[in-house]
C-alpha positions as CSV (number, residue, x, y, z in Angstrom):
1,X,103.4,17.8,37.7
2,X,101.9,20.8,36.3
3,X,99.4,22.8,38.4
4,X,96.8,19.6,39.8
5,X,94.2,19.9,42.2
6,X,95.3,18.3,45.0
7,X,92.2,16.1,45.4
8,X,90.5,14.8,42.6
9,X,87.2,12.6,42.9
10,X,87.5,9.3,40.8
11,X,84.3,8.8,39.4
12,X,84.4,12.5,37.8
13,X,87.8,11.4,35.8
14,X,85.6,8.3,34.2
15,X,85.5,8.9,30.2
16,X,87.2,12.2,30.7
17,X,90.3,12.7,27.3
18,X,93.6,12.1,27.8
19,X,95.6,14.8,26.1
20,X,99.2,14.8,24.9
21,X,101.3,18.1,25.3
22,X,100.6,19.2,21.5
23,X,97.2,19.4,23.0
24,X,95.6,16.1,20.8
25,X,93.5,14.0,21.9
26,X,95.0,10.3,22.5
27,X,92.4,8.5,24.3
28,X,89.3,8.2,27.2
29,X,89.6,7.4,31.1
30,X,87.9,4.2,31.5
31,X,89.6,2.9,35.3
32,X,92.1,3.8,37.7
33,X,94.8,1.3,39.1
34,X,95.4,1.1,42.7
35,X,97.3,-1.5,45.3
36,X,96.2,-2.1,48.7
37,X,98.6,-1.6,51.0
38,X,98.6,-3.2,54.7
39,X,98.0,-1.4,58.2
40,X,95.6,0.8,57.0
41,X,97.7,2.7,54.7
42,X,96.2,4.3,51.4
43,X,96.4,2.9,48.6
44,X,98.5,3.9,45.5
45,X,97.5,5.4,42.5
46,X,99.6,3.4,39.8
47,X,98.1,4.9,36.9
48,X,95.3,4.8,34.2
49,X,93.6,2.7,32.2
50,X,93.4,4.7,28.9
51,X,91.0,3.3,25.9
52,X,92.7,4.6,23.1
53,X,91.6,4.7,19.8
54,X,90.6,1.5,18.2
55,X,89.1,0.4,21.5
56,X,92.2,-1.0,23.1
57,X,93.0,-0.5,26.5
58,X,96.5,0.6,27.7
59,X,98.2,1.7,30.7
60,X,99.5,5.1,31.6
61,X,101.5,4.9,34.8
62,X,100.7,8.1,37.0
63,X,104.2,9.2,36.9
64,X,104.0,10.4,33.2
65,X,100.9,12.4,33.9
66,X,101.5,15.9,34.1
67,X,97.8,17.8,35.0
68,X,94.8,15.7,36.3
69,X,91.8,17.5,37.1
70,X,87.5,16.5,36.6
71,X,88.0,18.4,33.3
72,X,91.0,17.0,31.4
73,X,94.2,14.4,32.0
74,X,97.8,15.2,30.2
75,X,100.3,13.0,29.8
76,X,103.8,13.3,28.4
77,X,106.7,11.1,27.0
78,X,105.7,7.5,25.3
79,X,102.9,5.1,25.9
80,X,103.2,1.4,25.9
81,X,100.8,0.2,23.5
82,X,100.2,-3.1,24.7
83,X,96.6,-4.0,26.0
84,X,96.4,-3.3,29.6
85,X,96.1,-6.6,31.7
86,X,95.3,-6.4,35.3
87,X,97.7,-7.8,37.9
88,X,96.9,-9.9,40.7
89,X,97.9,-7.8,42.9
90,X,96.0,-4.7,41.5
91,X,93.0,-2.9,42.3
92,X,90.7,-1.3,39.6
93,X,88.7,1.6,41.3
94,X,85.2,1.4,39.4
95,X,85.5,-2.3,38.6
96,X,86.2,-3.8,42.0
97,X,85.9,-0.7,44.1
98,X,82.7,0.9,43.4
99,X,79.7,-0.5,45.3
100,X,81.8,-2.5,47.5
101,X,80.1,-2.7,51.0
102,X,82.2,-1.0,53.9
103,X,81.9,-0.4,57.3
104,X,82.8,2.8,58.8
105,X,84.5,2.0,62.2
106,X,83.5,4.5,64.8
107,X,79.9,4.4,63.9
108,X,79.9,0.8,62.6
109,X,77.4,2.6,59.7
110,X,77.3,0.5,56.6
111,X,77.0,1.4,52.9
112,X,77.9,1.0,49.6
113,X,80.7,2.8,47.9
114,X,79.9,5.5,45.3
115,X,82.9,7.2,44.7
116,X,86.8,7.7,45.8
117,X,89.2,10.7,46.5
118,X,92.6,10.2,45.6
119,X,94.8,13.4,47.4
120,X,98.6,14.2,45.7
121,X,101.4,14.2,48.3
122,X,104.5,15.8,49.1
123,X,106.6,12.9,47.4
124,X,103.9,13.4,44.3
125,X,102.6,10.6,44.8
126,X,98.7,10.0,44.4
127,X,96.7,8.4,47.0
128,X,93.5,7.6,47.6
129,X,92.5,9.2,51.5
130,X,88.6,9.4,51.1
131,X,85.8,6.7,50.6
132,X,82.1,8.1,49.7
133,X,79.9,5.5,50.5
134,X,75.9,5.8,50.6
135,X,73.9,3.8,53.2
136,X,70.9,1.7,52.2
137,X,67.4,3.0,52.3
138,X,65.2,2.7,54.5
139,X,62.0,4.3,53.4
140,X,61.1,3.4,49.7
141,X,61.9,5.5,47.1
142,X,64.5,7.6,49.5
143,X,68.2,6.9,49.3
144,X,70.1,6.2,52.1
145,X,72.4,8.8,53.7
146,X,75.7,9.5,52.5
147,X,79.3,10.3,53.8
148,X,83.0,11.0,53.0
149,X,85.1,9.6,55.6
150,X,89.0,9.5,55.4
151,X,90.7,6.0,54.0
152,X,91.8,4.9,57.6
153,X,88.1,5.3,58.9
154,X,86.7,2.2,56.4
155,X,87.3,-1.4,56.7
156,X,85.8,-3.7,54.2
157,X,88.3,-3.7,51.4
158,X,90.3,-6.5,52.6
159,X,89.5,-9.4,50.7
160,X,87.1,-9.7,48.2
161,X,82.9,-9.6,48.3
162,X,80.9,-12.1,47.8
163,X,77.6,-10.9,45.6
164,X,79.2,-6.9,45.1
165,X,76.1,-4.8,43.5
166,X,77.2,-2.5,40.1
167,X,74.9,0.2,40.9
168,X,77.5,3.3,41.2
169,X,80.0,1.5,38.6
170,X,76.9,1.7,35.7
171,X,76.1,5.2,36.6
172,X,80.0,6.1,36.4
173,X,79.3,4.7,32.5
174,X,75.7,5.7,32.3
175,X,76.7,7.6,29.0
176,X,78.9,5.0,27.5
177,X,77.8,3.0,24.1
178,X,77.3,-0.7,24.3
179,X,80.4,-0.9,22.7
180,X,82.4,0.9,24.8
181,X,81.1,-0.5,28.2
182,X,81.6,-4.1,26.5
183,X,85.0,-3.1,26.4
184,X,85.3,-2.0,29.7
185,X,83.6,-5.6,31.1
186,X,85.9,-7.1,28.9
187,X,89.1,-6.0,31.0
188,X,87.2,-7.1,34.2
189,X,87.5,-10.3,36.5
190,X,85.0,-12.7,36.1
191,X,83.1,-12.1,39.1
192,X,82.7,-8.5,38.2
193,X,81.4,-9.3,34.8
194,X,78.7,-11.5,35.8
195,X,77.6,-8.9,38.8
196,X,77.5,-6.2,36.5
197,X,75.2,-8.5,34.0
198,X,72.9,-9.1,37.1
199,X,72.8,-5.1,37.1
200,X,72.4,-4.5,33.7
201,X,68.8,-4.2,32.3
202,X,67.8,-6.6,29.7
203,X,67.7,-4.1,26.6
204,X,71.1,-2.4,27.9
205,X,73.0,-6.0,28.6
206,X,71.7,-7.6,25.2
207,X,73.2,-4.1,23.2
208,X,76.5,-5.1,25.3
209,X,76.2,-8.9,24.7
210,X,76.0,-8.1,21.2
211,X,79.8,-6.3,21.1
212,X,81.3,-9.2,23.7
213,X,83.6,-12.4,22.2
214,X,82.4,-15.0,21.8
215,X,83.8,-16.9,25.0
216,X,82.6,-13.4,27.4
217,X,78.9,-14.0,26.1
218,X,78.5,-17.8,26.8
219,X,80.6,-17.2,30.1
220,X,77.5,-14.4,31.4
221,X,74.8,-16.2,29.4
222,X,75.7,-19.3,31.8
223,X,75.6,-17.2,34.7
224,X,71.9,-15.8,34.3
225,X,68.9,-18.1,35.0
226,X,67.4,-19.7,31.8
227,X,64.4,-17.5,31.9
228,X,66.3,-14.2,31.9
229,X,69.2,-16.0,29.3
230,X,66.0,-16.4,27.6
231,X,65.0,-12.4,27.6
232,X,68.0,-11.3,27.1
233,X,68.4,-13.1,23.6
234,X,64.5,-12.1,22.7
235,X,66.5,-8.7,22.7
236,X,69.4,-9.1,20.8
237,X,69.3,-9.3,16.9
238,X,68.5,-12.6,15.7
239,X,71.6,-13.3,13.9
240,X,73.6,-11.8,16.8
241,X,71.2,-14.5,19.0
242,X,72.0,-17.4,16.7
243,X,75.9,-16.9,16.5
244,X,75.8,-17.3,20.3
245,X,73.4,-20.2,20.0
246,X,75.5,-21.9,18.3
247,X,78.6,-21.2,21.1
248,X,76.6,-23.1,23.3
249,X,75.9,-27.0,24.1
250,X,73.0,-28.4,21.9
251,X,70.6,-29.2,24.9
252,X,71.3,-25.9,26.2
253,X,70.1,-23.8,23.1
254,X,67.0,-25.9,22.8
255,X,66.1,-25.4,25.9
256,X,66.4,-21.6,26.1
257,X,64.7,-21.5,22.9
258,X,61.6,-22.6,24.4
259,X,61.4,-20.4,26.8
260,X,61.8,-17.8,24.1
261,X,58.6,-16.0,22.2
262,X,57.8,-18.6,19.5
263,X,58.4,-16.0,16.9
264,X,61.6,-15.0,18.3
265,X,62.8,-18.6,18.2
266,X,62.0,-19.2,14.7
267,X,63.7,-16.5,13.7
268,X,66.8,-17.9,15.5
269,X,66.0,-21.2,14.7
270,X,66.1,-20.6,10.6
271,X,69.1,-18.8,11.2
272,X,71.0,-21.4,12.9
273,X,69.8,-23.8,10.2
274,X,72.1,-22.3,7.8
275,X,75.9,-22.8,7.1
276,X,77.9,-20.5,9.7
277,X,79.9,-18.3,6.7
278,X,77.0,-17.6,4.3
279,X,75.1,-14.8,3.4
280,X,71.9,-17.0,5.3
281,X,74.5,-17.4,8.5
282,X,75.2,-13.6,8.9
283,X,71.9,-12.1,7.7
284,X,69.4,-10.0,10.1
285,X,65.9,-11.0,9.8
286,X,65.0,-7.7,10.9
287,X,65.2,-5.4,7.8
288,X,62.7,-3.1,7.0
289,X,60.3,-3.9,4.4
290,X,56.9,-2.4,3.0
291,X,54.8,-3.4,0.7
292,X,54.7,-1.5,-2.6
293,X,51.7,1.0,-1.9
294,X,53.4,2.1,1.1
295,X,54.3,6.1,0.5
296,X,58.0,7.3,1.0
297,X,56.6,9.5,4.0
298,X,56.1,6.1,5.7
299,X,59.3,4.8,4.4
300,X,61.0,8.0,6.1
301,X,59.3,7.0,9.5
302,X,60.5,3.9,9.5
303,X,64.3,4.4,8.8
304,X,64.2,7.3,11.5
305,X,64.1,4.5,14.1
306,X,67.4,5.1,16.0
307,X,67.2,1.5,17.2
308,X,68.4,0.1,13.1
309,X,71.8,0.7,12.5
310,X,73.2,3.1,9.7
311,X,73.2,0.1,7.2
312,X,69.7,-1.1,7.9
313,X,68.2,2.6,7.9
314,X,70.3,2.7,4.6
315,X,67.7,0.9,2.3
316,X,63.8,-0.1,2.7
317,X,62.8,-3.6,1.4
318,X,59.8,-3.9,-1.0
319,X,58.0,-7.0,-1.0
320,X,54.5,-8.7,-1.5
321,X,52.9,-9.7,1.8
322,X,53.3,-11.3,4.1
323,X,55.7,-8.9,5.4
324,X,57.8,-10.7,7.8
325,X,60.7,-13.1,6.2
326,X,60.0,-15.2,4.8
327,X,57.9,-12.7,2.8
328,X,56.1,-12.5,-0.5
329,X,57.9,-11.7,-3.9
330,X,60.6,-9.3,-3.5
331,X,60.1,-6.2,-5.7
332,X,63.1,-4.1,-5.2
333,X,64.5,-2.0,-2.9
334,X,64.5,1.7,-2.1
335,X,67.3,3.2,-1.3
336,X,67.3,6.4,1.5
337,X,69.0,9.2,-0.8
338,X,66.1,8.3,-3.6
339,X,63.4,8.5,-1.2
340,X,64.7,11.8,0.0
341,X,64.7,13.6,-3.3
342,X,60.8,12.0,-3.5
343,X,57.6,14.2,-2.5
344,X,56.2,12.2,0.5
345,X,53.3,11.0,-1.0
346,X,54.9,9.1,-3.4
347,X,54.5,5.4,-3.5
348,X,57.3,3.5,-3.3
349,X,56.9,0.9,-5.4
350,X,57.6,3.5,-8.3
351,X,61.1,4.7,-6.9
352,X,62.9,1.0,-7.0
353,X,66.1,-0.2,-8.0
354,X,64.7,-3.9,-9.3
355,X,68.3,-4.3,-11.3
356,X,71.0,-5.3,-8.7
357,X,70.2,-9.3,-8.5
358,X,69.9,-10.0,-4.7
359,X,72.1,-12.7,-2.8
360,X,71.4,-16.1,-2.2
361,X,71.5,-17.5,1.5
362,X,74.0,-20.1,0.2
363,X,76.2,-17.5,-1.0
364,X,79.8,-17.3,0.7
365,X,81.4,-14.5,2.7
366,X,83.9,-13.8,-0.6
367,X,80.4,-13.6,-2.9
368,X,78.9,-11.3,-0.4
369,X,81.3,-8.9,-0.3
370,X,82.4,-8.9,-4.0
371,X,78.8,-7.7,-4.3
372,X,78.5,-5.1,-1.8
373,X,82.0,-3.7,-3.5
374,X,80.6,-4.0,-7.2
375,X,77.4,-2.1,-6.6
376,X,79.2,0.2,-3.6
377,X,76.1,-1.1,-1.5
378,X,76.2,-1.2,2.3
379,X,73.5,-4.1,2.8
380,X,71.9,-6.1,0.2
381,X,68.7,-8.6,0.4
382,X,68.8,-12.0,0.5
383,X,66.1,-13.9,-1.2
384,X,65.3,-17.9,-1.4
385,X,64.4,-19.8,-4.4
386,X,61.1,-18.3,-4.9
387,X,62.2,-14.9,-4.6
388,X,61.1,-14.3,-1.3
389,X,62.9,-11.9,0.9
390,X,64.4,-14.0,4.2
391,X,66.9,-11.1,5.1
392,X,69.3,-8.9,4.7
393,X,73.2,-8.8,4.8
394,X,74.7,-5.4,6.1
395,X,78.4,-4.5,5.9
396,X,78.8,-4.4,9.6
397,X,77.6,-7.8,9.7
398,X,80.2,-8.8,6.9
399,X,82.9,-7.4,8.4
400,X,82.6,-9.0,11.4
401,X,82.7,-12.6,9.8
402,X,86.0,-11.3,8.0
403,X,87.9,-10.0,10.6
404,X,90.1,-12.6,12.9
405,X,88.0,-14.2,15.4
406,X,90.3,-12.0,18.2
407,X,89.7,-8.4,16.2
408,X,88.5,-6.9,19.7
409,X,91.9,-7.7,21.0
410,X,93.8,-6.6,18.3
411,X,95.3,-3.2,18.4
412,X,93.9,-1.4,14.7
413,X,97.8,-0.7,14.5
414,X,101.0,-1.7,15.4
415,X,101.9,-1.9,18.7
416,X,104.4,0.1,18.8
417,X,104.7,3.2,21.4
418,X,103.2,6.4,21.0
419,X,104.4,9.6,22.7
420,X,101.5,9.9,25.2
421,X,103.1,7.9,28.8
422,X,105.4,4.9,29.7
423,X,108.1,3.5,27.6
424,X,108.0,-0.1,25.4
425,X,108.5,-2.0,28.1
426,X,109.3,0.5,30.9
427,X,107.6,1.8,34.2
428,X,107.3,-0.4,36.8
429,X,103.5,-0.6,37.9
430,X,103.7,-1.2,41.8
C-alpha cells in the first residue's frame, strides 16, 4: 500500500469516494467487511462495500486498496461487478457492529458502540484493535461517558443481540438521501432492517419506504405496530401508500386504513380502486393546483417547496374549486418556465396551456408515456369524465411501472469488471 495512516476510524470512511489510479471517481463507502475470529483475536478487514454508480453494491477486497485515509480510498486493478452479498460468516461494521452493546472487562462498564479503529500491520493486513463505545445516560439530556478501549478489552460481540438500537449507524448516514440509505438497508439482515425502522423517524423511514421493493416494505411494515404502520403511510405519497396497500393481505389494509386520517385514506382508497398499470394506478393525488385568480408570485411559492419532486414543481394545475382531487373543471396548466418569464402579479389563469388534452385514469402505461414523449412533458394531468382534475402522472412515476419489477437489483450496465479492485470471479473474501 501507498502511504496509509496506520489507524483509520470506521465511521469517518462512511460515504467517503473510492478513487481509481487515473484519479476518477468509481463509487461511495457504504460498509466495511469484517470476520470474527476466536480467542479474542481482532478481526479482519476483508474489504469494502462500495455503492457504485447506478446504486449497486460491490465488493472491494482490502488487498487491492492502495491508500485509505478519513479523506479518500484508492483502489487499483479490476472490480467484480457483481452485487455484494453478505456471507454468513461475515461481519458488516455499521450494520451489525454499530450500537451493539459491550462490556468492557476490567471495569465491567457497559455501552453502546459508536465507532471502530481498524490498525494496518506488519503483514499489511488491516485489523480492527479499538472499540469506542458510549455509556448510557444517566442525567437527562446528558450523554453518557465515552471510551476507546483496545479489541481484547470488549466482550459482547460473540453472538448476536437481541433488540440492537441504530442510533450511531443513522448518524454514520445522517447525510444520506432516502434513496441511498434504502439501498444500504436493503444489503442488511433482516433483524437489522427492522431495528433500524424502529430508529427511523416517521417522515425519514416513509422517504426510505418509498425507494424499498416491494417485499422489503411489507417485510418492515409488518414489523411496526398498526398504529405507527398507520403513520408511516399518512407520510408517504398516496400512490407510493396504495402500491404497498395492495402488497398486503386484504384485512390487513383495511384495517390500517382506519387507523389512518380519513382524508388520507380516501386518497389511498380511490387510488387502490383503480387498475394497477394505468394512468389512475400510478398517479399522485398531491399535485399542485390553484384556482385561476391565483397570481404567478403564489404559483412560485408553491413550486419552491423542496418536499415536491422536480416533476411535480415542474407544472402548477388550474382548476375550478374545490381544490383538492377530485376538483372542479380543470382549466389548464401552467408550466414553471412560463411563469418565470411572467411579472408576479400576474394571474395565472391568463398564462395556460389549455391545448395538450389531459390523460384519462383508464389510460395504459404505453398511452401515458406515448404522451409524455409527444408533448416532451415530464407529468401530465389526469382528469375524469367531467373534466375534473383527480391527479397527476409524473415521469418518475412512469418509469417506475416500466422498469422490471427487480430494477433496484439490476446493475444499470453490464456486469462486467471494471478496473477499480478484485478480478471476475477472483479474491477470496476470508
Amino acid at each position: 500500500m501507498s502511504t496509509s495512516p496506520s489507524r483509520v476510524f470506521a465511521a469517518r470512511l462512511s460515504g467517503l469516494p473510492v478513487f481509481d489510479p487515473a484519479g476518477d471517481q468509481v463509487g461511495k463507502i457504504r460498509d466495511l467487511v469484517v470476520v470474527l475470529r476466536p480467542g479474542g483475536l481482532q478481526p479482519r478487514v476483508l474489504g469494502l462495500v462500495v455503492e457504485v454508480f447506478g446504486r449497486r453494491s460491490v465488493f472491494l477486497p482490502m488487498t487491492r486498496v492502495t491508500h485509505v485515509d478519513s479523506g479518500q480510498v484508492i483502489t487499483t486493478g479490476v472490480l467484480n461487478m457483481r452485487r455484494f452479498e453478505q456471507r454468513a460468516s461475515e461481519t458488516l461494521v455499521f450494520g451489525q457492529m454499530l450500537d451493539r452493546e459491550v462490556t468492557i472487562r476490567d471495569t465491567g462498564v457497559k455501552g453502546a458502540v459508536y465507532d471502530v479503529a481498524m490498525e494496518l500491520t506488519r503483514t499489511r493486513d488491516w485489523l480492527i484493535n479499538k472499540v469506542a463505545l458510549q455509556e448510557g445516560s444517566k442525567r437527562f439530556g446528558r450523554k453518557g461517558q465515552t471510551h476507546v478501549v483496545d479489541w481484547r478489552d470488549i466482550e459482547g460481540f460473540a453472538a448476536p443481540e437481541e433488540g440492537q438500537g441504530a442510533t450511531h449507524l443513522l448518524a454514520a448516514f445522517e447525510e444520506m438521501r432516502p434513496a441511498d440509505l434504502a439501498s444500504v438497508i436493503h444489503d442488511l439482515p433482516a433483524k437489522r432492517r427492522s431495528e433500524i425502522a424502529a430508529a427511523l423517524d416517521d417522515e425519514r423511514l416513509a422517504d426510505v419506504l418509498e425507494e424499498l421493493p416491494e417485499e422489503d416494505q411489507v417485510e418492515i411494515l409488518g414489523n411496526l405496530g398498526n398504529e405507527r404502520a398507520a403513520d408511516i403511510l399518512e407520510e408517504m405519497s398516496p400512490d407510493d401508500a396504495a402500491d404497498l396497500m395492495a402488497e398486503l393481505p386484504p384485512d390487513t389494509a383495511e384495517r390500517l386504513l382506519a387507523l389512518m386520517d380519513p382524508e388520507e385514506a380516501d386518497d389511498v382508497r380511490r387510488l387502490m380502486s383503480y387498475e394497477e398499470h394505468t394512468a389512475g394506478g400510478m398517479m399522485t393525488t398531491e399535485p399542485v393546483i390553484l384556482p385561476p385568480d391565483a397570481t404567478v408570485a403564489d404559483a412560485l411559492a408553491h413550486v419552491r417547496n423542496a418536499e415536491l419532486s422536480p416533476s411535480l414543481a415542474a407544472l402548477v394545475y388550474v382548476t375550478r374549486p374545490p381544490l383538492e382531487p377530485p376538483t372542479g373543471r380543470l382549466l389548464g396548466v401552467a408550466h414553471i418556465q412560463r411563469l418565470l418569464r411572467e411579472p408576479p402579479s400576474t394571474m395565472v389563469g391568463h398564462v395556460l396551456d389549455s391545448d395538450t388534452e389531459p390523460l384519462r385514469p383508464t389510460s395504459s402505461l404505453e398511452d401515458c408515456a406515448r404522451h409524455l414523449a409527444t408533448y416532451n412533458l415530464v407529468a401530465s394531468p389526469v382528469v375524469d369524465e367531467d373534466g375534473r382534475l383527480v391527479g397527476a402522472v409524473t415521469v418518475d412515476d412512469l418509469l417506475d411501472h416500466l422498469l422490471p419489477e427487480n430494477w433496484r437489483d439490476t446493475p444499470s450496465g453490464t456486469e462486467a469488471p471494471v478496473r477499480i479492485g478484485e478480478p471476475k470471479g477472483g479474491a477470496a473474501r476470508g
